[in-house]
C-alpha positions as a Python dict, from the first residue, in 0.01 Angstrom:
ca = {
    (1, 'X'): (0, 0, 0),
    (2, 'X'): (354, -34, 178),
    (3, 'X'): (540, -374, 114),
    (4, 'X'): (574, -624, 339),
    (5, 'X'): (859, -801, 453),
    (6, 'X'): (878, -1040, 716),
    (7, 'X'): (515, -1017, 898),
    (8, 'X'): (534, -660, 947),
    (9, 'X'): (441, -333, 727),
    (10, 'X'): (569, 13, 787),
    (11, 'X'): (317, 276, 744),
    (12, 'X'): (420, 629, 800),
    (13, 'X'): (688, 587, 1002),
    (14, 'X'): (480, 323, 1220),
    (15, 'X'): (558, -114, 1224),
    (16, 'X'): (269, -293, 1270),
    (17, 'X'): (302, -667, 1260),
    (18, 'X'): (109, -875, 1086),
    (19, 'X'): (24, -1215, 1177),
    (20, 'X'): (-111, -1515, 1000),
    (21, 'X'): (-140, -1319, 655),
    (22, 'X'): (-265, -1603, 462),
    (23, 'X'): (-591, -1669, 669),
    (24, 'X'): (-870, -1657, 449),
    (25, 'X'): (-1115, -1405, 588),
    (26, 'X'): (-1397, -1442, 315),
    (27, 'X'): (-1335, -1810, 300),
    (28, 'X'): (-1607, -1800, -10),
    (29, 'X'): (-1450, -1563, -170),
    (30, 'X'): (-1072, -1668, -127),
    (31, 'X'): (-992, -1331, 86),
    (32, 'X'): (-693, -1379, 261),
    (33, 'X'): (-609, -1122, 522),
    (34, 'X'): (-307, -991, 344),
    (35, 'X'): (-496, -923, 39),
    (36, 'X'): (-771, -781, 321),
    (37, 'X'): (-476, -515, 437),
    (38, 'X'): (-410, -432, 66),
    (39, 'X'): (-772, -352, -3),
    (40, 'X'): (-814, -142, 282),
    (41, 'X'): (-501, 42, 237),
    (42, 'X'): (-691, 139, -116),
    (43, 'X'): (-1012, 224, 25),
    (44, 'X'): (-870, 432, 294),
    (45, 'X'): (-860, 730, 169),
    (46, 'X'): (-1182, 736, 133),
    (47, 'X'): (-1338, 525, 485),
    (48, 'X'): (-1092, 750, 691),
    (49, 'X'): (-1312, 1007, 575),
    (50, 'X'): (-1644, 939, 746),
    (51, 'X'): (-1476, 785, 1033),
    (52, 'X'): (-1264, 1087, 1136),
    (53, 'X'): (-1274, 1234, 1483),
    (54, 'X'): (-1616, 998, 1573),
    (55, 'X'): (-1642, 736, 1822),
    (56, 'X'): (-1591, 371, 1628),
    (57, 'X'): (-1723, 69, 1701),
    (58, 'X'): (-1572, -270, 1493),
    (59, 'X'): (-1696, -596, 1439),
    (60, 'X'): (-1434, -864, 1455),
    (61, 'X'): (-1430, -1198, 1297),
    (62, 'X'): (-1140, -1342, 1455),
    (63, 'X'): (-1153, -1687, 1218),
    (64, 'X'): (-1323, -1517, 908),
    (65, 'X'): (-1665, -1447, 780),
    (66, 'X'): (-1909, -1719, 930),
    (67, 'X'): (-1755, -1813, 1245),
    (68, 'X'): (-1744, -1654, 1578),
    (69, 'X'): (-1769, -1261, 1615),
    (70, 'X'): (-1827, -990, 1870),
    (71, 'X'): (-1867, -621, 1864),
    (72, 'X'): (-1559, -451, 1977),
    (73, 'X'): (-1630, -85, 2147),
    (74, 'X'): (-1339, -27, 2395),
    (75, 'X'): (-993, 28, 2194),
    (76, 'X'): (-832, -321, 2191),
    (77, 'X'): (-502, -389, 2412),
    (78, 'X'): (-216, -277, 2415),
    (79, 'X'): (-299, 4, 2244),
    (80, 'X'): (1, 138, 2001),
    (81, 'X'): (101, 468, 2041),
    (82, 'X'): (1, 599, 1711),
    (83, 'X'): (-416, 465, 1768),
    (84, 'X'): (-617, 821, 1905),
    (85, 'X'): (-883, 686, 2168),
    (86, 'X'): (-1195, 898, 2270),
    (87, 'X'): (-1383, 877, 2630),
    (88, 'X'): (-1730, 898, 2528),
    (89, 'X'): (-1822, 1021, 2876),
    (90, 'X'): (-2243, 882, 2899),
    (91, 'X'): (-2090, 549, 2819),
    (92, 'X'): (-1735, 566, 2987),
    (93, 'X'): (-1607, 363, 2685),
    (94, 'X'): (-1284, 458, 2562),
    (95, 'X'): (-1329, 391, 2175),
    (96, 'X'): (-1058, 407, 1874),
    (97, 'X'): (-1075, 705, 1667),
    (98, 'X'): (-1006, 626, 1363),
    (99, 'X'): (-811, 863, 1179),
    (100, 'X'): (-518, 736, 1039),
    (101, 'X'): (-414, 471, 806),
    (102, 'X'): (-173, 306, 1052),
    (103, 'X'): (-471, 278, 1273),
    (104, 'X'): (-710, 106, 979),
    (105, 'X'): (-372, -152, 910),
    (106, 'X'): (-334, -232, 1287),
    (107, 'X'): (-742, -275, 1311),
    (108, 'X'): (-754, -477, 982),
    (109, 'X'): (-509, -726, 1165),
    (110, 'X'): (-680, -785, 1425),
    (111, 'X'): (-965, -939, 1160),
    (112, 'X'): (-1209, -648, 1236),
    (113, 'X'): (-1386, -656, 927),
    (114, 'X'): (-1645, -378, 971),
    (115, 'X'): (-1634, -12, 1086),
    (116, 'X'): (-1941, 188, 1221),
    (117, 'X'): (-1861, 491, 1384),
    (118, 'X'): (-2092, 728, 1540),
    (119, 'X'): (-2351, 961, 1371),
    (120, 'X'): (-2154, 1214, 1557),
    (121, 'X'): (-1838, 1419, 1618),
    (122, 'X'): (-1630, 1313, 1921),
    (123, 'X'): (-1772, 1546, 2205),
    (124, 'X'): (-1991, 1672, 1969),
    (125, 'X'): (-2374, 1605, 2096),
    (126, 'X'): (-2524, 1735, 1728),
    (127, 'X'): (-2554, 1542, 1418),
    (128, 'X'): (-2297, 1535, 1157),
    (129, 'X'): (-2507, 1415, 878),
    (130, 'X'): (-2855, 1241, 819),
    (131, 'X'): (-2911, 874, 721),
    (132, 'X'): (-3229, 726, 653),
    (133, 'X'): (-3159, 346, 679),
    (134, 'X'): (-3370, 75, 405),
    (135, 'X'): (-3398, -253, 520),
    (136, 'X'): (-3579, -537, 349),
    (137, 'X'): (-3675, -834, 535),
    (138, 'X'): (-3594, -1063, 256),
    (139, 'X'): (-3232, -1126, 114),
    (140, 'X'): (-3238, -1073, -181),
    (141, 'X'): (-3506, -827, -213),
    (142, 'X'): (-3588, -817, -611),
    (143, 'X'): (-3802, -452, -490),
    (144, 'X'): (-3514, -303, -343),
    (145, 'X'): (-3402, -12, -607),
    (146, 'X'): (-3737, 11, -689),
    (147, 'X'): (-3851, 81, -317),
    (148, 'X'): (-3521, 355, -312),
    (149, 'X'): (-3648, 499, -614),
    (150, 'X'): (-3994, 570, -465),
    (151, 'X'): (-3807, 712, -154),
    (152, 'X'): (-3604, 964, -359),
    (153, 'X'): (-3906, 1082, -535),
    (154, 'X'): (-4081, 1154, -199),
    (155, 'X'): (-3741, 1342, -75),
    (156, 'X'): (-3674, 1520, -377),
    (157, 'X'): (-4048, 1650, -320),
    (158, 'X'): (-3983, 1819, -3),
    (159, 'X'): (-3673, 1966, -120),
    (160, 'X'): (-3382, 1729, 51),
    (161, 'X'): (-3096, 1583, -147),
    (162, 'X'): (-2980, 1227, -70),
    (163, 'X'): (-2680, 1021, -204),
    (164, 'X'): (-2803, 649, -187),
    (165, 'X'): (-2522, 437, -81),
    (166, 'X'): (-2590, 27, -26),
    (167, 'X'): (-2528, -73, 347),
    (168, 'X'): (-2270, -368, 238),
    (169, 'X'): (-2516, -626, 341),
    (170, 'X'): (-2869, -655, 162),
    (171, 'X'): (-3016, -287, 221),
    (172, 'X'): (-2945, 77, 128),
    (173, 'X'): (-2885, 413, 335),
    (174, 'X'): (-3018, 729, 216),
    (175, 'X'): (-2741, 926, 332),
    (176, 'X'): (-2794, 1341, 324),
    (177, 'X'): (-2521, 1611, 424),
    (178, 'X'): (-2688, 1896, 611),
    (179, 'X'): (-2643, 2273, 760),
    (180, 'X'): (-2457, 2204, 1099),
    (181, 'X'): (-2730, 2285, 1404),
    (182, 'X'): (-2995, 2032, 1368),
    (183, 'X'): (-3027, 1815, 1619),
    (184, 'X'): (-3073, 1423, 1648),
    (185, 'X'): (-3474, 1484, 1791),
    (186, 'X'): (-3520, 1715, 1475),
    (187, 'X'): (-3378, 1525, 1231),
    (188, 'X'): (-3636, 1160, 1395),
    (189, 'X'): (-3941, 1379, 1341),
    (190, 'X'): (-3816, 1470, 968),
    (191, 'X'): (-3705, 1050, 879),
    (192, 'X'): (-4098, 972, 1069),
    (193, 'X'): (-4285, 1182, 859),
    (194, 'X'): (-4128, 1039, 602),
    (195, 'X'): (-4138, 743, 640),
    (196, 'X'): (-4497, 754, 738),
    (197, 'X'): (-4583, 883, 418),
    (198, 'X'): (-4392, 615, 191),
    (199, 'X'): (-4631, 358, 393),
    (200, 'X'): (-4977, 563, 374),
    (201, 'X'): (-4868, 566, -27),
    (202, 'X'): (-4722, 219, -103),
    (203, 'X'): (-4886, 23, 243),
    (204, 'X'): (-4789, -315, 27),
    (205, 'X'): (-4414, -249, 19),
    (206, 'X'): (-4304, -46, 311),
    (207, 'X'): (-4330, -112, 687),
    (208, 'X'): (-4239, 107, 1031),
    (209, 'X'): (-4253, -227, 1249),
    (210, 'X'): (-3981, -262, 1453),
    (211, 'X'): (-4009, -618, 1492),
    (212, 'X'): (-3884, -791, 1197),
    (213, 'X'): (-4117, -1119, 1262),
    (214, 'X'): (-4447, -874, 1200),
    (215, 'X'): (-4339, -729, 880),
    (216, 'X'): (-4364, -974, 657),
    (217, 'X'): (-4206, -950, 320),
    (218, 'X'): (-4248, -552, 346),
    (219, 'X'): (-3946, -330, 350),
    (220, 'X'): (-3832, -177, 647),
    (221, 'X'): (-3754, 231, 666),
    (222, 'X'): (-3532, 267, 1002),
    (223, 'X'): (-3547, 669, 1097),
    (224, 'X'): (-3504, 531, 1474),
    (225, 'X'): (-3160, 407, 1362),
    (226, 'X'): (-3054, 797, 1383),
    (227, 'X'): (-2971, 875, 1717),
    (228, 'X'): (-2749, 1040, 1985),
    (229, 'X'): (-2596, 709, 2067),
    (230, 'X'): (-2600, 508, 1740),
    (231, 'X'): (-2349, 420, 1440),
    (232, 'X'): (-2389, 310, 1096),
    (233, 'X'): (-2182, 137, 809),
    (234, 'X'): (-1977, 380, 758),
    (235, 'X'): (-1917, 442, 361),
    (236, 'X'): (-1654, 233, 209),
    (237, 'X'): (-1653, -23, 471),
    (238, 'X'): (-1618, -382, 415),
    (239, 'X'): (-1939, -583, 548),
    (240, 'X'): (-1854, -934, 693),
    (241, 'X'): (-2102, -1109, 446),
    (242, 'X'): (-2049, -1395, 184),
    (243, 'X'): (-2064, -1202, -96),
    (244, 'X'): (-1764, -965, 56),
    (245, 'X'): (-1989, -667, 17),
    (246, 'X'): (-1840, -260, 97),
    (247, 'X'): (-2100, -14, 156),
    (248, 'X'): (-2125, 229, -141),
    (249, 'X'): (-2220, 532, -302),
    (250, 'X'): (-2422, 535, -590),
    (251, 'X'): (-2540, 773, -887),
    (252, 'X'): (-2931, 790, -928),
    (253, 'X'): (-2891, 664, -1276),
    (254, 'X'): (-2728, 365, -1097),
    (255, 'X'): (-3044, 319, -888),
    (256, 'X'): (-3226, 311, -1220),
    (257, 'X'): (-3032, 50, -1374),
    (258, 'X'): (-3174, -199, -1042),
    (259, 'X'): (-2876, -327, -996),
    (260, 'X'): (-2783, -635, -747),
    (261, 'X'): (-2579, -454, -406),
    (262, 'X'): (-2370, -771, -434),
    (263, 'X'): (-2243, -619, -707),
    (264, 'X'): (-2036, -369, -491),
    (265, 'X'): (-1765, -590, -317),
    (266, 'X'): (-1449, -593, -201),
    (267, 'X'): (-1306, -704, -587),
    (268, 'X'): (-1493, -414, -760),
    (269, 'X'): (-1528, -109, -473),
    (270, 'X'): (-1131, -5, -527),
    (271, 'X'): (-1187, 32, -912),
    (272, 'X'): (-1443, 190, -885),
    (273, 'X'): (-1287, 482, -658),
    (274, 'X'): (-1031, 486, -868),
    (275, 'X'): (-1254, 557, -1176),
    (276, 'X'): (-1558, 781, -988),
    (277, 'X'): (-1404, 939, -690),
    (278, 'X'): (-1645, 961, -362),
    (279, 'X'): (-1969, 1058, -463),
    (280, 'X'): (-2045, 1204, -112),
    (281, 'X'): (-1810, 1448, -162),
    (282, 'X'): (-1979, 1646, -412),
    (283, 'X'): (-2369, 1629, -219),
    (284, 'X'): (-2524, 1967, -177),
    (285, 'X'): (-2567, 2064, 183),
    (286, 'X'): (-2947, 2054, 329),
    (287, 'X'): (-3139, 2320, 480),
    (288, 'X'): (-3415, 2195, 688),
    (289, 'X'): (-3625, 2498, 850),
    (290, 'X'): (-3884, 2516, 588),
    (291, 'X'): (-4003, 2136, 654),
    (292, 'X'): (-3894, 2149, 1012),
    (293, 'X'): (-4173, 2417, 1010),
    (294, 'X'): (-4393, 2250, 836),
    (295, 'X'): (-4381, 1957, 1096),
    (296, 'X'): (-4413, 2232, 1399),
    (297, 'X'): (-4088, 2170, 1462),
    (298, 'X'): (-3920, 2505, 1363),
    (299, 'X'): (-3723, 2754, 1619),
    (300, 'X'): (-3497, 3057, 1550),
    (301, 'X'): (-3178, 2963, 1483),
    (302, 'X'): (-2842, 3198, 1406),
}
């Protein structure tokens, strides 16, 4: 991370002030938002990654985790110079792209403490990866690896490779990369049917209701959380949570172990790149025609 001096740091040529530095953003935790800046300025490499060239929507906690927030879509004002925006043209929102570290700092000051950008490329109306979404309705949930274990089994069955990352908050995203030319409709049908089946085989610990008052203590598999106009945690973002959690990537053998997802946090994440790398980069691409066909789905493609 670039030093500081005097309230401002200069990143790549770019000064970006920096005002109250010593607020604490996870007040729990003893986050300040200088030591916020730092920590982002070490996850970067890896967040700019799945936020590049997509539409990004923050959430901003202008006072810190448990007071007042709002979801910020439009590119806050004034706008520097060196912050890309994108037009998304159904919406006529101009959002941030964010694709530079200059633009994470600058966002970062401004106390937005989460970054979801699209499932999508900007103009792009086709998928750029798949995410199957697990969320329990109880925090914690003591089932939770357990239920992503089942889910992998059931995946790895029909042939598709997933990385299981945890959301930051209390669930985990089943996050796949796949053969550009699928589209969002395609890949719905392929997260229903399989989500259908988890519940037809384990109708005591997974759930399709949408409404989160009728599902009890069952956990909750999201395939409608794909979509043209959606966004998700992106990996390696900070969640605005107590516990100060950062949505990450994990090794099956991880799964295994059952850990807690509060173990992945803002004081452990940066290590842990440092150590491991990004364990997205290395997922196989997936191929979908076979089960596409399978679901009466399938069409010629080039």
């Amino acid at each position: 991370m670039p030093s500081t001096e005097r309230g401002s740091i200069t990143i790549e040529g770019h000064t970006i002030t920096i005002t109250n530095p010593l607020k604490p953003l996870w007040p729990e935790l003893g986050v300040t938002k200088m030591e916020y800046l730092q920590t982002l300025g070490r996850l970067a490499p890896h967040l700019l990654t799945y936020c590049r060239d997509r539409y990004l929507t923050t959430i901003r906690f202008p006072h810190g985790v448990g007071d007042k927030s709002f979801y910020q879509k439009n590119a806050p004002e004034p706008t520097p110079e060196f912050v890309r925006t994108a037009v998304e043209r159904r919406e006529g929102i101009n959002y941030v792209v964010l694709d530079n570290l200059p633009t994470l700092i600058w966002l970062g000051n401004l106390a937005c403490l989460e970054f979801h950008p699209s499932l999508r490329k900007v103009e792009d109306p086709l998928p750029a990866e798949w995410v199957l979404d697990i969320d329990p309705s109880q925090d914690p949930e003591p089932r939770l690896m357990e239920a992503v274990l089942l889910l992998g089994d059931i995946l790895k069955q029909i042939g598709i490779a997933v990385v299981p990352k945890t959301s930051g908050a209390s669930g985990i995203q089943l996050w796949a990369r796949i053969r550009r030319g699928y589209t969002f409709d395609e890949l719905r049908k392929i997260g229903e049917f399989v989500a259908g089946y988890a519940v037809n085989r384990h109708p005591g610990l997974f759930t399709v209701e949408r409404l989160k008052a009728r599902r009890g203590t069952k956990i909750y598999i999201d395939y409608m959380q794909h979509g043209y106009g959606k966004t998700i945690a992106a990996p390696y973002t900070p969640r605005a949570r107590p516990h100060g959690g950062v949505s990450t990537p994990l090794t099956w053998e991880e799964v295994e172990r059952l850990p807690d997802v509060r173990e992945y946090n803002l004081r452990t994440v940066p290590d842990r790149l440092d150590r491991i790398g990004d364990l997205l980069a290395s997922a196989p691409e997936n191929d979908f025609d076979a089960i596409l066909d399978v679901l009466g789905s399938g069409k010629a493609r080039t």
